[in-house]
N, C-alpha and C positions, 0 to 999 in steps of 0.2 A: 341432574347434570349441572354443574358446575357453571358452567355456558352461559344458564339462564338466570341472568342478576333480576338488575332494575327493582220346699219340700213342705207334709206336713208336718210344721214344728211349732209348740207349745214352750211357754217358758213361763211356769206357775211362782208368782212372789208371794209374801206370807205379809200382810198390813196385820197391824193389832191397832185395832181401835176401840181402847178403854178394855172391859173383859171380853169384845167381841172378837174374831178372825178372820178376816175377808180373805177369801183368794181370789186373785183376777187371773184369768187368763189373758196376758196382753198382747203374745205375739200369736197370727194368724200364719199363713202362706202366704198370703195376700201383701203383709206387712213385710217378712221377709223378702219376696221379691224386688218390692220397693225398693228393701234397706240396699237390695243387690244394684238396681237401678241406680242408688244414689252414690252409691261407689264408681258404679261405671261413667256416671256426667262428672264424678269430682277426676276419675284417673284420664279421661278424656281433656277436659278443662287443663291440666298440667303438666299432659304427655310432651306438650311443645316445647317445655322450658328442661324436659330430661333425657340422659344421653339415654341410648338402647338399654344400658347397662342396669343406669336404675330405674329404666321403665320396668323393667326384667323384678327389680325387687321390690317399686311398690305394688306389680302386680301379687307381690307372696307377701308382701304385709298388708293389703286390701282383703286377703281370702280369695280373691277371685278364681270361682270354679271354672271347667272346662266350659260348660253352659255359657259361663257371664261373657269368658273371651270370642265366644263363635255366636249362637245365638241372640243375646242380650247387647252384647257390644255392637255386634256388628248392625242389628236392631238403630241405634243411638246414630251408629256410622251414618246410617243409609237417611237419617233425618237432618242432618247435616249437609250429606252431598243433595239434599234437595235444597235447602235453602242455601248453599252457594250457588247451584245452578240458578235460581230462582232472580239471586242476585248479579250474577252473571250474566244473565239475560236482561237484564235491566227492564223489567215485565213490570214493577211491584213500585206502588207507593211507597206499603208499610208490611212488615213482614213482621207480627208481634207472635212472638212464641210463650207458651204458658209452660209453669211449672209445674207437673201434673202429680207433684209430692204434696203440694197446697191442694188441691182439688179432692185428697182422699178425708180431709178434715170435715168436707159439708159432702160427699160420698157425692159430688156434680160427675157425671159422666161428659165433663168437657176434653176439648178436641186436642189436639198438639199444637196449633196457631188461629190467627184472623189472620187471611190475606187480606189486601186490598190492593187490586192491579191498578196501572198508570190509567186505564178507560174511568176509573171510580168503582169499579163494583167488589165488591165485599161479599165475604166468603168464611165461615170456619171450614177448616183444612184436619181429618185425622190422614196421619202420613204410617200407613203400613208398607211392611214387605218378608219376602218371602223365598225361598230358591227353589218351589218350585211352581208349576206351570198352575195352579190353581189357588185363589185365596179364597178360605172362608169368613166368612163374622158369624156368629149365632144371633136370630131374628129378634133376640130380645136385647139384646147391648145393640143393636145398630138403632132398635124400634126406640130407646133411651138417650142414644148422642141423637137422634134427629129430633126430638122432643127440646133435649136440650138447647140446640142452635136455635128452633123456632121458638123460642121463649126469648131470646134476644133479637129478635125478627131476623135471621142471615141464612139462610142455605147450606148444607154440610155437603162438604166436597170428600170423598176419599183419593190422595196421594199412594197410590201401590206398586212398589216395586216390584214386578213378576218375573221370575225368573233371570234377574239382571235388566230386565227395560221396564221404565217408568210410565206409567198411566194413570187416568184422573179419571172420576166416578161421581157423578151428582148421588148424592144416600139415594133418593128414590130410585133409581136404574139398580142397586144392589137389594133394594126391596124385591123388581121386581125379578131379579135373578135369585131368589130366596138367599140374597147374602152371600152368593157364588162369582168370581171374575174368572175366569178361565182366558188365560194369555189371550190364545187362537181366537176364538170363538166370540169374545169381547173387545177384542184389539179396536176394531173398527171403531164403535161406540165410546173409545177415550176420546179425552177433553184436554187431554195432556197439549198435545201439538196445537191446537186454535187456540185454547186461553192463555198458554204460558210462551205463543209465539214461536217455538223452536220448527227444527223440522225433518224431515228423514230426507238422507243425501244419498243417491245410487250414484256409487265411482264405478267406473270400467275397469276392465283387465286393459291388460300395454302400458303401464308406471315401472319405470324401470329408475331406481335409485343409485348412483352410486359416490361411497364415502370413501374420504382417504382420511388416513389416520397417520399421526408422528408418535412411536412408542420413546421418544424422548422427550423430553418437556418443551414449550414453545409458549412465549410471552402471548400471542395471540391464537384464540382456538373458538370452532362454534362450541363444543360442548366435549365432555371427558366422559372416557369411558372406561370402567375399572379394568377389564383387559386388551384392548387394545391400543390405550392411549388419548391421544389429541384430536377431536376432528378439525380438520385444517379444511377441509373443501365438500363441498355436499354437490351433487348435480340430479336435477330431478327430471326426466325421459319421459315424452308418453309416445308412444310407435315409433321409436328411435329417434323423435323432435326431441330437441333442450328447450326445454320449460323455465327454468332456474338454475344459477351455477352462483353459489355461494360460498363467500370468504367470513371471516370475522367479523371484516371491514365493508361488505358490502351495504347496498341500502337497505336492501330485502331479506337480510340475515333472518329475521326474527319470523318469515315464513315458515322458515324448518320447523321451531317448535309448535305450529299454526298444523303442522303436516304430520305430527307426529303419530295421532290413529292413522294416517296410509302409510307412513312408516311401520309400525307398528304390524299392520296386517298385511304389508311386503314381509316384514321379518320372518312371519309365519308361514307364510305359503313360498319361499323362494330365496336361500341366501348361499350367497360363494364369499369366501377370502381367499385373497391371495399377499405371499410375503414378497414383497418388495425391497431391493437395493435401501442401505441407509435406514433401518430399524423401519419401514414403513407398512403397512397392511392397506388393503386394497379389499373393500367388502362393498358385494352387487348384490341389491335386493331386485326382488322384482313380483308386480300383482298378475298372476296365471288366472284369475278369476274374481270376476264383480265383485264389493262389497257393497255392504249398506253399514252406512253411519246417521248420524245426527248431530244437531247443531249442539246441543246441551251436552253428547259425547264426544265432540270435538275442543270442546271449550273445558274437558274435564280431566283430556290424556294427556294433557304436557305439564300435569302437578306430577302423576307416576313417575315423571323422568327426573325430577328435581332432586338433588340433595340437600337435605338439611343441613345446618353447619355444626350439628350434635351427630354425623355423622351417618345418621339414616335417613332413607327412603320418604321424603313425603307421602301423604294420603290430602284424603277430602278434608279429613278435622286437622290434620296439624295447620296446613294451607288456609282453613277457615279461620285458626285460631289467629296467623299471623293479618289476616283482613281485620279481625277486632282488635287486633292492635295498632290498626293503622298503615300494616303496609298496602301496597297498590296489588289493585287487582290486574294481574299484566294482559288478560284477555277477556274480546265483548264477541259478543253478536256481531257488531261490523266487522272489525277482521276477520271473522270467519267469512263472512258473506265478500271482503274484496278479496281474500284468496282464491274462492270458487269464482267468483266471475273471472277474474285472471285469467284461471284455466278456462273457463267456456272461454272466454275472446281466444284462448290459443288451440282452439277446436277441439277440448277432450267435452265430449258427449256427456255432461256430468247432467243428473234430473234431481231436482228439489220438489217434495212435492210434502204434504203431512200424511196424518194414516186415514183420511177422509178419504183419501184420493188414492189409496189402493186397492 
């Protein structure tokens, strides 16, 4: 939004050494993957700096298979939206991430990072994920990275995205699940919500939103929307109370995009437009049933709404890429935390609690 500034393959070469003839076999699967791997962190590393257009062409002059763009890419995505969460949350001393291209030369089964939280304690992190409800590791690559950490004396955490939610696993707890995390069945026993401080938010039903939009252009607007225009007014309802009624120009503008997952999951459970006098649209959202968020998905859905000025959609890495270059990171932990109290002072029933406590 506008709005928001501020296989297996061989490849045999022929060496002649004197009247002798060596053949090497030099590439594995293992290597090729890699090579795919390294494609993927270079086309990631300078997606920021190109329009759609020729992101579009150095994905066909990288080779990048169907595989690299879903699995493997998205693989890279998903270690990135951990460590901007991680940073976001302002949890971490140090967040040293390895390059695990270096690590295949002495064949180390080292990790993807060393955290080090703001308490001091110190931690190697492997960060997997997955889409669906169960992860594996096989007992002999997990029984190898916990050898490895314990040879630098640190603890090996696993980072696993299950099925779209984040979770953390001391290695011995997947020892003693023979290497198995099962969403359901495991959710309890993550470490995700206590170490990295975040936490699960139950919202109520009764949010009742409504935007007004100018489909003519206006020097001031909260945010643009490619079909219906300008928002010029946002007003946020809970049992027909006014919660928030925002301008451009208000104080509190910058709640909206703070609101945007209950916006978000209004859109999906309940929306009307109506055409209004003087090119205007008139759109009522509204939440018919509970949801559950989090503090580290609340601090993640107002990048989805951003426009880049190369004309596409933000994600987790374009937005990370722009933090290593210096720009500001526009949301923490605390204004998540003074928007919900907000609303409990104005009586919506909202419960904070982590997954200890369900």
């Amino acid at each position: 939004m506008d709005g928001f500034r501020g296989r297996k393959f061989s490849r045999h070469t022929q060496h002649t050494l004197g009247v002798n003839t060596v053949t090497l076999c030099e590439t594995t699967e293992k290597d090729v993957l890699m090579t795919n791997i390294e494609k993927i962190k270079a086309f990631l590393s300078i997606k920021n700096f190109l329009s759609l257009k020729d992101q579009e062409y150095l994905i066909e002059k990288l080779e990048l298979s169907e595989i690299d763009l879903t699995k493997r890419l998205r693989g890279k995505e998903n270690e990135i939206e951990l460590y901007l969460i991680l940073h976001m949350l302002g949890i971490c001393n140090h967040i040293l991430a390895f390059d695990e291209g270096t690590s295949v030369l002495t064949k180390s089964y080292s990790s993807d990072a060393i955290i080090e939280l703001k308490n001091g304690y110190r931690f190697f992190m492997e960060i997997k994920s997955t889409d669906e409800r169960m992860f594996k590791n096989s007992m002999g690559n997990l029984e190898k990275r916990i050898s490895f950490a314990k040879s630098f004396g640190l603890p090996l955490f696993f980072a696993i995205k299950l099925n779209g939610y984040w979770t953390l696993y001391n290695a011995e707890y997947l020892v003693s699940r023979n290497g198995r995390i099962d969403l359901v069945d495991d959710f309890k026993a993550s470490e995700f919500y206590t170490m990295f401080e975040s936490h699960m938010i139950t919202v109520p039903k009764g949010f009742k939103a409504i935007r007004r939009y100018n489909q003519t252009e206006v020097n001031d607007y909260i945010s643009k929307h490619d079909d219906y225009g300008f928002m010029v007014n946002y007003e946020l309802y809970f049992n027909e109370k006014l919660i928030f009624s925002f301008d451009s120009k208000s104080e509190k503008v910058f709640y909206y995009f703070v609101l945007e997952s209950l916006n978000d999951a209004m859109l999906m459970q309940s929306k009307k437009t109506s055409d209004l006098e003087n090119e205007k649209i008139l759109e009522i959202l509204e939440l018919e049933s509970d949801i559950h968020l989090s503090t580290h998905g609340m601090l993640l859905s107002p990048i989805f709404h951003l426009k880049h000025h190369y004309d596409f959609m933000y994600d987790t890495s374009t937005y990370f890429q722009d933090i290593l270059n210096n720009a500001p990171t526009h949301l923490t932990k605390e204004i998540i935390f003074a928007l919900l109290f907000e609303l409990i002072q104005n009586d919506v029933p909202i419960k904070i609690f982590t997954n200890k406590e369900v």
